[in-house]
Backbone as CSV, one residue per row, in Angstrom:
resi,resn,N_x,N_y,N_z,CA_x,CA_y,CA_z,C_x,C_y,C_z
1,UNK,0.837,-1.195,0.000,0.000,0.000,0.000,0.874,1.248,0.000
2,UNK,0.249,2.347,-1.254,1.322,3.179,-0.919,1.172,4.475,0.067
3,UNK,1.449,4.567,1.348,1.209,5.363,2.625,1.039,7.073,1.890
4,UNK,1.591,7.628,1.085,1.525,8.656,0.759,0.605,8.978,-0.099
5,UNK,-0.031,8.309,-0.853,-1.234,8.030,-1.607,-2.574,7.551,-0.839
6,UNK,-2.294,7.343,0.358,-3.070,7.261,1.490,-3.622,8.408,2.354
7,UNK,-2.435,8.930,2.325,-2.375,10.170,3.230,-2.858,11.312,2.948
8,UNK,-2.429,11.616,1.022,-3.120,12.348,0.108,-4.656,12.106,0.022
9,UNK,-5.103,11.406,0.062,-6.671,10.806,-0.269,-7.505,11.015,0.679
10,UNK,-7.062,10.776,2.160,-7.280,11.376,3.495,-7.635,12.501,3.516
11,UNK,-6.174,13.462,3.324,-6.700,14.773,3.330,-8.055,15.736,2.280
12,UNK,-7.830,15.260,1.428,-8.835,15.103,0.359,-9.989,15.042,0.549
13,UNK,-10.487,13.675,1.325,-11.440,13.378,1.898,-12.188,13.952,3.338
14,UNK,-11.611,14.125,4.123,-11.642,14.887,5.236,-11.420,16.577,5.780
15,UNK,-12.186,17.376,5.668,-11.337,18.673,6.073,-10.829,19.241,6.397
16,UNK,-9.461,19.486,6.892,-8.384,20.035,7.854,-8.085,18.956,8.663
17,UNK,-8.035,17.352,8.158,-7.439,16.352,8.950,-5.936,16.636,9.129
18,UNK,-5.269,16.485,9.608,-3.951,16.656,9.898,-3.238,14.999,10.170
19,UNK,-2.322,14.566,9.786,-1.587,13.502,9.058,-0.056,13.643,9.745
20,UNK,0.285,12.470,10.443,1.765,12.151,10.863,1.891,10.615,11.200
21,UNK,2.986,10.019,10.621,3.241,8.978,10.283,2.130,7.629,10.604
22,UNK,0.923,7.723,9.730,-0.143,7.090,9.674,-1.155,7.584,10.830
23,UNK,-1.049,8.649,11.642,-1.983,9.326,12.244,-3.144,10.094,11.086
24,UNK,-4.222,10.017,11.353,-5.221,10.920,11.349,-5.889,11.702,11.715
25,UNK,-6.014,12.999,12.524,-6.773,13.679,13.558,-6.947,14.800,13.084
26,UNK,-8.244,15.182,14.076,-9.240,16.260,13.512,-7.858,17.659,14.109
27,UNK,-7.843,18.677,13.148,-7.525,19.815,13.589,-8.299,20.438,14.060
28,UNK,-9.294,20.833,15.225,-9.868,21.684,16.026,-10.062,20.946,17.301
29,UNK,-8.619,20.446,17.658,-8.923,19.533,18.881,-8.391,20.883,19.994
30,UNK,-8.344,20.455,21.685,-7.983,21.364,22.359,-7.064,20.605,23.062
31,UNK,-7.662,19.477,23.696,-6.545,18.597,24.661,-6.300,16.938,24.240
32,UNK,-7.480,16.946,23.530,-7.358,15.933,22.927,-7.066,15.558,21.903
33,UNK,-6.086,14.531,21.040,-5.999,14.326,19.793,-7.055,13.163,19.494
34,UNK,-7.816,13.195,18.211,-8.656,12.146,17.866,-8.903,12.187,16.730
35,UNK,-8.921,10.956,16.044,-9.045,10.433,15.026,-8.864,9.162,14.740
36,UNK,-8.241,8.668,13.626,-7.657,7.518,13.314,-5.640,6.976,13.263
37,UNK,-5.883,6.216,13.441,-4.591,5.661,13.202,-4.394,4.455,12.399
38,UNK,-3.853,4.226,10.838,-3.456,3.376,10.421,-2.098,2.788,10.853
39,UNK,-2.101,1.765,11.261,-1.029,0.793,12.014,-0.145,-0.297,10.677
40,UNK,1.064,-0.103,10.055,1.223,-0.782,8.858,2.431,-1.737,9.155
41,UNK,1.710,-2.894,8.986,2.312,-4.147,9.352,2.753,-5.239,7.740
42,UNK,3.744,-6.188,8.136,3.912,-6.399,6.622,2.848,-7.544,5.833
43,UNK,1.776,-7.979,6.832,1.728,-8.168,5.923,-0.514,-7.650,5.751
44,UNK,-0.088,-6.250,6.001,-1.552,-5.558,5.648,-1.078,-4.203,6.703
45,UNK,-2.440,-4.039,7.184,-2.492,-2.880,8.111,-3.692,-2.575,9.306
46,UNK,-3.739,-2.514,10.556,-4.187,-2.466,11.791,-5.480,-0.936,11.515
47,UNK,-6.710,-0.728,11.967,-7.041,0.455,11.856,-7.676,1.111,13.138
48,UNK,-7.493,1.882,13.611,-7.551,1.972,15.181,-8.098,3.379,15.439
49,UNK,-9.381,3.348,16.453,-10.001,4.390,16.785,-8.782,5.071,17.742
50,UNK,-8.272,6.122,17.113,-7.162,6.782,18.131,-7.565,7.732,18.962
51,UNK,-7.077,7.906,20.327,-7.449,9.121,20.880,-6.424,8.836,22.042
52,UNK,-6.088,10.529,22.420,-4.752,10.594,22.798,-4.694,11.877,23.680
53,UNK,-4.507,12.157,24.883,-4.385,13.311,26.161,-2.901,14.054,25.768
54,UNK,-3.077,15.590,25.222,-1.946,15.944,24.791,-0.698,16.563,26.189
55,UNK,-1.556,16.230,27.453,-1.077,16.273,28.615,-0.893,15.002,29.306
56,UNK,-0.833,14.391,28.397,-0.232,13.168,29.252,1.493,12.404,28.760
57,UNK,1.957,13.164,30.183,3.588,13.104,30.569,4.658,11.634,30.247
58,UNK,3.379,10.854,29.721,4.251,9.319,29.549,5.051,9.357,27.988
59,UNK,4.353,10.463,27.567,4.195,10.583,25.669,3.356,9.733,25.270
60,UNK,3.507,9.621,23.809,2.923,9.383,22.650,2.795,7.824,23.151
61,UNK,1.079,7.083,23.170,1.066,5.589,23.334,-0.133,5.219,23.070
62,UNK,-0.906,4.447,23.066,-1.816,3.887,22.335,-3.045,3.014,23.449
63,UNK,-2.431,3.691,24.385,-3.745,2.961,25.923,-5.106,3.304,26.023
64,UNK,-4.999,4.396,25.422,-6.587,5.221,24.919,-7.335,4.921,24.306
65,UNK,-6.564,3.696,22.794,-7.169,3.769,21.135,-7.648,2.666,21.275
66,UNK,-8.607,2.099,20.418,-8.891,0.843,20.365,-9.484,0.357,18.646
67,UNK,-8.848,-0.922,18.438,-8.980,-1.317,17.053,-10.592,-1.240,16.694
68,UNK,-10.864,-0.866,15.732,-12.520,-0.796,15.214,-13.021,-2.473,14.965
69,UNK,-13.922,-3.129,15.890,-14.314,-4.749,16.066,-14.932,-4.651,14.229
70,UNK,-14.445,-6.074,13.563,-14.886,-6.441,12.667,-14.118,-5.663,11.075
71,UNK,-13.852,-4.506,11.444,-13.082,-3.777,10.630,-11.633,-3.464,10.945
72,UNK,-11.158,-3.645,12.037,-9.929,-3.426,12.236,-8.503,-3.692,11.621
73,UNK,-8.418,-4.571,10.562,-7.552,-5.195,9.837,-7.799,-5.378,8.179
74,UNK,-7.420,-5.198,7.439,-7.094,-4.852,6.003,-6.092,-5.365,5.772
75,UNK,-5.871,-6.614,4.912,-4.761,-7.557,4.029,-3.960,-6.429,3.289
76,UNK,-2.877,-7.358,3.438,-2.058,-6.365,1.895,-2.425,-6.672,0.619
77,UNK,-2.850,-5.451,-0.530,-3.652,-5.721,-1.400,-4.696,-6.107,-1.704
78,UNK,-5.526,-6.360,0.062,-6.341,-6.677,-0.404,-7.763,-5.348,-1.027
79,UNK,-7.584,-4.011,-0.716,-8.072,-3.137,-1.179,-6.826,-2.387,-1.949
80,UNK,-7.860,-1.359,-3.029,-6.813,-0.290,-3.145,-6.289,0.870,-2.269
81,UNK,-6.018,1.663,-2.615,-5.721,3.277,-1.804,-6.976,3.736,-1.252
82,UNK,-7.885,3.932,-2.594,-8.989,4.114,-2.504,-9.857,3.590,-1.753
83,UNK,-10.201,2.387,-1.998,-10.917,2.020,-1.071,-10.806,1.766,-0.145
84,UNK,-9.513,1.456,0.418,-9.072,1.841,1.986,-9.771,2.527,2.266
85,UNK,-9.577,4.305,1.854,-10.358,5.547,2.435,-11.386,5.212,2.684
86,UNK,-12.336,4.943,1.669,-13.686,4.534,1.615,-14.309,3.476,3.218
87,UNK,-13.322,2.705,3.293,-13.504,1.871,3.926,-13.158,2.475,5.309
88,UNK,-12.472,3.223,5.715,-12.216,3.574,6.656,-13.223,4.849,7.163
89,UNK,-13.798,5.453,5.679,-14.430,6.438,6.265,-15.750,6.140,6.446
90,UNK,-15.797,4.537,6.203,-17.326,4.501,6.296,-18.011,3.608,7.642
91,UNK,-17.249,3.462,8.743,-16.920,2.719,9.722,-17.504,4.130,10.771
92,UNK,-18.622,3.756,10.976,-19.305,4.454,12.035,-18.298,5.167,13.272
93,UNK,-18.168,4.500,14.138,-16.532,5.105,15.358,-15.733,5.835,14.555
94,UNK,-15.305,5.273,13.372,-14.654,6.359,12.945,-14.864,7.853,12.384
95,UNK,-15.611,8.030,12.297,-16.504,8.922,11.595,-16.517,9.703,12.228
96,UNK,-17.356,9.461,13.701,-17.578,9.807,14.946,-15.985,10.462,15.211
97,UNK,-14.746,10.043,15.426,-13.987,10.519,15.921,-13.530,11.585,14.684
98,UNK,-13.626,11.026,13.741,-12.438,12.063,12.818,-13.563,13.400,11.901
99,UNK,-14.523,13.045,11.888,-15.540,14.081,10.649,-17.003,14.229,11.325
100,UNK,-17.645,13.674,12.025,-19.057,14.337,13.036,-18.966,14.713,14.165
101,UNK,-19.628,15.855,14.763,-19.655,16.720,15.971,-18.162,16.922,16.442
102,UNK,-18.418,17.430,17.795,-17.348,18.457,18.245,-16.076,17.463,18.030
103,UNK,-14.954,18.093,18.812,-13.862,17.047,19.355,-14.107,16.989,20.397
104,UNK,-13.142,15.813,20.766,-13.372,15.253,22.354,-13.170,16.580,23.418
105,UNK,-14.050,16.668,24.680,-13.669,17.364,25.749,-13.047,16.897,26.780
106,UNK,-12.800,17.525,27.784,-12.296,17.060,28.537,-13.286,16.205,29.624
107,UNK,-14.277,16.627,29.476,-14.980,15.736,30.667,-15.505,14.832,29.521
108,UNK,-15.726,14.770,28.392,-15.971,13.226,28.199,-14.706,12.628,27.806
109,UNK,-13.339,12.975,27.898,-12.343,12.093,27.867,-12.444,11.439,29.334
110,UNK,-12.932,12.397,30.464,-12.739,11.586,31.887,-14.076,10.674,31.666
111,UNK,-14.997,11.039,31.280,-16.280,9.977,30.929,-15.528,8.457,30.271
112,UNK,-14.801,8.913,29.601,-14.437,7.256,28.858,-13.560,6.847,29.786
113,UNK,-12.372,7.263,30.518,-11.085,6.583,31.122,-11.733,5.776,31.913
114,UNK,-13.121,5.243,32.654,-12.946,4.273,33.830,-13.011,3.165,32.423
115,UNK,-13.123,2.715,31.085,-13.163,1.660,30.722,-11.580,1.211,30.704
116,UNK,-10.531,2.113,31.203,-9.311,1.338,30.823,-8.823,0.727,32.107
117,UNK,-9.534,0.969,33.068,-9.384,0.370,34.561,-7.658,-0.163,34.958
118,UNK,-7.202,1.421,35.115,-5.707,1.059,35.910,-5.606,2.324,36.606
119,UNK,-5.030,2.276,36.716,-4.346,3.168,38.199,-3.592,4.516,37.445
120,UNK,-2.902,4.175,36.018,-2.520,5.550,35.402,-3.702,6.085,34.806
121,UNK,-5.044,5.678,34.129,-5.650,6.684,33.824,-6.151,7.005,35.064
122,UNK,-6.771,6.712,36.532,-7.110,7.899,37.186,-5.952,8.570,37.688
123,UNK,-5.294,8.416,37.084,-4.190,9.516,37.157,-4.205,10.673,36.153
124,UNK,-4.649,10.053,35.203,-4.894,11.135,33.810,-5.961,11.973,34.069
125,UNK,-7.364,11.209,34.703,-8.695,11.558,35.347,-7.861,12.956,36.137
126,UNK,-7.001,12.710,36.998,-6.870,14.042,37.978,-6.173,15.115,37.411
127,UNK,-5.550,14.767,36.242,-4.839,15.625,35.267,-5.830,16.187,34.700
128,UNK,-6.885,15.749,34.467,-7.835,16.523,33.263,-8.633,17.314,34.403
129,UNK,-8.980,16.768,35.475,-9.502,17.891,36.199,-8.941,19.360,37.066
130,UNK,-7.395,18.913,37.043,-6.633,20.050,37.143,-6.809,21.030,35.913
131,UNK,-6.980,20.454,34.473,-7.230,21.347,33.477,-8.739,22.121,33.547
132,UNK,-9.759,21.421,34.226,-11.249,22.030,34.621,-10.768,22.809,35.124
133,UNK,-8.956,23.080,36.181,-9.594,24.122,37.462,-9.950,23.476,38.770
134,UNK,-10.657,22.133,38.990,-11.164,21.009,39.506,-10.000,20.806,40.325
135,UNK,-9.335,21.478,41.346,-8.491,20.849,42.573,-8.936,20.077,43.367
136,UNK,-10.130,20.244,43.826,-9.727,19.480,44.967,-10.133,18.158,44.317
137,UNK,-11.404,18.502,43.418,-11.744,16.639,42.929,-10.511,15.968,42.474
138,UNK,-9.562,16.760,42.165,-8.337,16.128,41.437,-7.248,15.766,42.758
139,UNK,-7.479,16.522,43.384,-6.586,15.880,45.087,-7.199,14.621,45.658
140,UNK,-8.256,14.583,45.465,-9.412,13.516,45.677,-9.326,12.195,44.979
141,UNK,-9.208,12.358,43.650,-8.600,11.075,42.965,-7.360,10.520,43.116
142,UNK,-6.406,11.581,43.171,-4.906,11.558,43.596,-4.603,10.370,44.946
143,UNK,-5.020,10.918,45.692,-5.202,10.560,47.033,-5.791,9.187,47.180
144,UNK,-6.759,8.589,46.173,-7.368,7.067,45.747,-6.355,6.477,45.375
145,UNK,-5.108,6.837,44.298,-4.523,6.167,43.947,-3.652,5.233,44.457
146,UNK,-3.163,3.975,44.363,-2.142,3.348,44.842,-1.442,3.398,44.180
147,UNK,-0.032,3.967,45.247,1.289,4.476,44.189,1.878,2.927,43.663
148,UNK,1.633,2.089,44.432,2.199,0.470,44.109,1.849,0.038,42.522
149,UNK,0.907,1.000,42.101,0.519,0.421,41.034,0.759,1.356,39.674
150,UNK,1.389,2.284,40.098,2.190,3.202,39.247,2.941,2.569,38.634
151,UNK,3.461,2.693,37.066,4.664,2.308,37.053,6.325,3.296,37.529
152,UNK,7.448,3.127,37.421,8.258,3.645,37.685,8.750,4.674,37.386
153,UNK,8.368,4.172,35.673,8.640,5.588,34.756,8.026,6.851,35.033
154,UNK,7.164,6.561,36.019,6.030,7.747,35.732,5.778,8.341,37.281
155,UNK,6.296,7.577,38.025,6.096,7.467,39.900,6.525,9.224,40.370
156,UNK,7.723,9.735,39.535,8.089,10.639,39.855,7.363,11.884,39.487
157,UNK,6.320,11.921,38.192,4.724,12.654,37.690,3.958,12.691,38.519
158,UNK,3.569,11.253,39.060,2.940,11.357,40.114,2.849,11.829,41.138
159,UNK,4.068,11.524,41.798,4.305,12.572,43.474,4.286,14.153,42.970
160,UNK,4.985,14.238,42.163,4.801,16.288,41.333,3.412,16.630,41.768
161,UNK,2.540,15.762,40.593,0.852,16.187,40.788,0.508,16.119,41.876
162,UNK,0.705,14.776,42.836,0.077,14.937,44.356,0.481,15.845,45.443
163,UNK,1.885,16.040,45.099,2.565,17.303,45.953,1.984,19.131,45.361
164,UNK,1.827,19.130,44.352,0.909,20.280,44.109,-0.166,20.105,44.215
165,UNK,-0.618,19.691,44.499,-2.338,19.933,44.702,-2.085,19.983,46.060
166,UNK,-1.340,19.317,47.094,-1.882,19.232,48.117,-1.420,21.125,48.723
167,UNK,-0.145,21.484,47.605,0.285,22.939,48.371,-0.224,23.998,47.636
168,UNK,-1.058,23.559,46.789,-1.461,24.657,45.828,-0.698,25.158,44.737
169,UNK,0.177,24.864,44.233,1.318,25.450,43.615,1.102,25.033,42.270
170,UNK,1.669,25.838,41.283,1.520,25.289,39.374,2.177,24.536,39.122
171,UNK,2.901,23.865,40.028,4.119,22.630,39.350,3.059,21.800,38.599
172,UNK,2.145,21.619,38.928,0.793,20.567,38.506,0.483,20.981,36.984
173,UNK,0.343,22.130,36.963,-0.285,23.322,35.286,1.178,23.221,34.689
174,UNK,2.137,22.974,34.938,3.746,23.658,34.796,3.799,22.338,33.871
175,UNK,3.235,21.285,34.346,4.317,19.855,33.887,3.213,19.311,32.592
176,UNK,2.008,19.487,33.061,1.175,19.273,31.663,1.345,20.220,30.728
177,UNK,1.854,21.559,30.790,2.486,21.964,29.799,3.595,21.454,28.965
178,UNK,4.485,21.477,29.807,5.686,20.927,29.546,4.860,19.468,28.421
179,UNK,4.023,18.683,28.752,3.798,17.355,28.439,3.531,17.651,27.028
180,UNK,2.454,18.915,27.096,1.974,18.970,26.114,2.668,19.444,24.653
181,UNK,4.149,20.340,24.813,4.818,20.974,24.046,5.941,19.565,23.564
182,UNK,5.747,18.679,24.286,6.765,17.776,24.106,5.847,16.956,23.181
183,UNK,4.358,16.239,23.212,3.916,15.908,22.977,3.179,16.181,21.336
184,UNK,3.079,18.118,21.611,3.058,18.352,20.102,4.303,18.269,19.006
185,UNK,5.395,18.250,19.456,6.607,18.305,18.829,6.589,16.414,18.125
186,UNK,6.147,15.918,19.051,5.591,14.146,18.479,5.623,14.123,17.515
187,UNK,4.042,15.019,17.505,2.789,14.946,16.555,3.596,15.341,15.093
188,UNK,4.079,16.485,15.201,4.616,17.410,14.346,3.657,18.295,13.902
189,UNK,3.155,18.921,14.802,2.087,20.001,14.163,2.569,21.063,15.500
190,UNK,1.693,22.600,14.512,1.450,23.412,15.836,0.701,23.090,16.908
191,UNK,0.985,24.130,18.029,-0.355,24.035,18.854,-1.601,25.144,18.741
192,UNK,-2.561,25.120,18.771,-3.801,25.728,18.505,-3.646,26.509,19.654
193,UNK,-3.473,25.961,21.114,-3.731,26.163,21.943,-2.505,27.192,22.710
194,UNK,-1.364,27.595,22.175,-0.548,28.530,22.395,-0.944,30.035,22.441
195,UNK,-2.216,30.040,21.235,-2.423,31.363,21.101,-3.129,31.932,22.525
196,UNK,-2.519,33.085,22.800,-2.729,33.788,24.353,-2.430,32.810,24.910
197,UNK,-1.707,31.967,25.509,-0.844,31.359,26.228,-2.183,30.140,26.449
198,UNK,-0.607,28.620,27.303,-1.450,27.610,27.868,-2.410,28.021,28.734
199,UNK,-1.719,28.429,30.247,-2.588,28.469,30.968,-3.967,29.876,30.676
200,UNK,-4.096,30.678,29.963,-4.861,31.375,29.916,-5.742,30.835,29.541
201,UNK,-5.191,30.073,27.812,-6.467,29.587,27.538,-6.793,28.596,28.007
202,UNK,-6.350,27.843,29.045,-7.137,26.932,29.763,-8.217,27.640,30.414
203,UNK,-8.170,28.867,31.101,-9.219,29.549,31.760,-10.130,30.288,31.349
204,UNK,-9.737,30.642,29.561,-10.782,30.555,29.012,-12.159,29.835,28.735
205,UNK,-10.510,28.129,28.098,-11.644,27.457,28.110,-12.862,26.942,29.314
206,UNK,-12.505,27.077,30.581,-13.427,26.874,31.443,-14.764,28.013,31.898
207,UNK,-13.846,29.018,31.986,-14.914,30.121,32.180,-16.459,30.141,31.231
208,UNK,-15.804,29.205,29.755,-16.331,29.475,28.643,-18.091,28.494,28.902
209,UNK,-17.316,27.294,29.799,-18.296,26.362,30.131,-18.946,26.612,31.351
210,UNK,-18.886,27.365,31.836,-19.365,27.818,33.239,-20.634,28.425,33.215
């Protein structure tokens, strides 16, 4: 399959999708990336409802996404370019994530995380409610967590977030930035969300929902 003839056809097809190494995602996201992800294996290709917390400090990973049941896999050769697209764009979830209604928010990204049932997404859960503004509920989840079940890589994120919330301090706003600039540099795109700064427009965006 040829990936660039893929990628072309995508954009084509979709309006202001934005494209990095078999990513698909909507450009008018805020914290969330969502779309699709073609996964290219030798011998076909994986197709995967992607969605992705641009504040989440682990980087770029795939704990969020989940393969589309019944459609998820495509032989090599066994479609063209074309109908790949076709095929991909005609897969209900997908649709849903990459071309109908809003992008994901933040409270229905915390709406979906209890299906991944571990101990780092309510960790992500208290991250996204630090982005509401949401301290104390986010000291509150914090405080549920068992650090035993952290992994290592990440143990030292953890105590940061639980040690700011409990003193009040931005190390908490400081490091999901940080996550997030590291995270767009991934992607290879701008951020939307730079304009008038992170944290402002985080308080935009809340005030906005208030």
């Amino acid at each position: 399959m040829k990936k660039k003839l893929i990628a072309r056809l995508m954009q084509e097809r979709v309006v202001g999708v934005r494209s990095h190494e078999g990513h698909f995602f909507r450009a008018d996201f805020e914290h969330i990336l969502q779309g699709v992800l073609l996964e290219y294996v030798p011998r076909g290709l994986y197709v995967t409802n992607f969605r992705f917390p641009l504040f989440d400090p682990a980087g770029p990973h795939l704990s969020y996404s989940n393969r589309t049941p019944g459609s998820g896999f495509v032989g090599k050769d066994e479609l063209s370019e074309e109908e790949l697209v076709d095929h991909v764009l005609s897969v209900p979830a997908l649709q849903q994530s990459l071309v109908i209604g809003p992008p994901m928010s933040l409270i229905q990204f915390i709406d979906y995380l209890p299906r991944l049932q571990n101990e780092y997404a309510r960790l992500m859960h208290a991250a996204a409610l630090i982005l509401l503004r949401q301290e104390d509920d986010a000291l509150q989840v914090m405080e549920a967590i068992d650090p035993k079940r952290i992994h290592a890589s990440q143990k030292g994120n953890y105590e940061l977030l639980l040690t700011s919330l409990r003193q009040r301090s931005p190390d908490a706003l400081n490091l999901l930035e940080r996550a997030r600039d590291q995270n767009m540099r991934a992607f290879g795109c701008a951020d939307p969300m730079r304009e008038g700064g992170f944290v402002e427009r985080v308080g935009k965006l809340v005030r906005r929902r208030k």
